[in-house]
N, C-alpha and C positions, 0 to 999 in steps of 0.2 A: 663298421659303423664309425662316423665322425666323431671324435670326441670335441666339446665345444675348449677350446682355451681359457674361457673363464672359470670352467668349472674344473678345471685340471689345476689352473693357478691358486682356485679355492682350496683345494684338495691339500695342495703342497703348502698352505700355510698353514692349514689346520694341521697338519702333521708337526710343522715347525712351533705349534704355539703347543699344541698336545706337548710334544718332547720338556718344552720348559716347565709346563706344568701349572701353567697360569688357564683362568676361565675368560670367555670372549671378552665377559662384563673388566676384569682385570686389564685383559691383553688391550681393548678399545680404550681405556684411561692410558694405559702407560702411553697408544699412538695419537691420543688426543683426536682420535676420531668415534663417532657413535657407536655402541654397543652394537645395534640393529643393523649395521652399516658393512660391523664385522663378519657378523652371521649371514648376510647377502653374497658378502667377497666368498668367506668359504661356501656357501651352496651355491656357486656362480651362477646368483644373478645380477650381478653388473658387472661390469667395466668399467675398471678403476685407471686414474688416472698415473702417468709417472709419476705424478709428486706421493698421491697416496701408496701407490706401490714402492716408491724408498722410500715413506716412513716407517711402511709396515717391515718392511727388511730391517730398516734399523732397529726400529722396536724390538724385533726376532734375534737381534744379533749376528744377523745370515747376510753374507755379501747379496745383493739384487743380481746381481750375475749367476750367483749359484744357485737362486731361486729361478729363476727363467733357465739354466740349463735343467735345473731339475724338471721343471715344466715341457722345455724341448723332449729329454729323453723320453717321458713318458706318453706326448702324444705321438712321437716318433715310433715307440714300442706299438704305437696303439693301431698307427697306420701298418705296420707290417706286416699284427695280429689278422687288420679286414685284408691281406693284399693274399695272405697265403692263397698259392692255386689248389684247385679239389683235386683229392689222387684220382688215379685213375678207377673209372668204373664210378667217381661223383659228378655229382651235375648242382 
């Protein structure tokens, strides 16, 4: 199955902002972006723009380069997971 990009990139900031320890309400002050806004990014439904996606890295402390490989590896993982062939004797 597809995983969608924005919901992977959601994923991998909620982990980034979990790890610091701040709440959405916190983490959306410090990026000067909306609470409600932040809660969308992590449950990707939308797509965020460059500029808001480096302010949210800077907010995070995390290079935007390390967030987007984090994001590569793990739709990368994801496509491998749907790619494995059935052994033999599956259909």
């Amino acid at each position: 199955m597809e995983r969608k990009i924005e919901a992977v990139f959601g994923q991998v900031v909620r982990r980034y902002r979990e790890k610091l320890g701040v709440s959405q309400e916190a983490f959306a002050d410090l990026a000067e972006i909306h609470r409600t806004y932040v809660s969308s990014i992590e449950r990707g439904k939308v797509q965020v723009s460059i500029g808001i996606a480096y302010r949210v890295a800077l907010t995070l402390g995390v290079p935007l380069s390390r967030i987007w490989a984090d994001v590569e590896r793990q739709l990368n993982a994801g496509e491998k997971s749907s790619r494995k062939k059935p052994r033999s004797g599956e259909t």
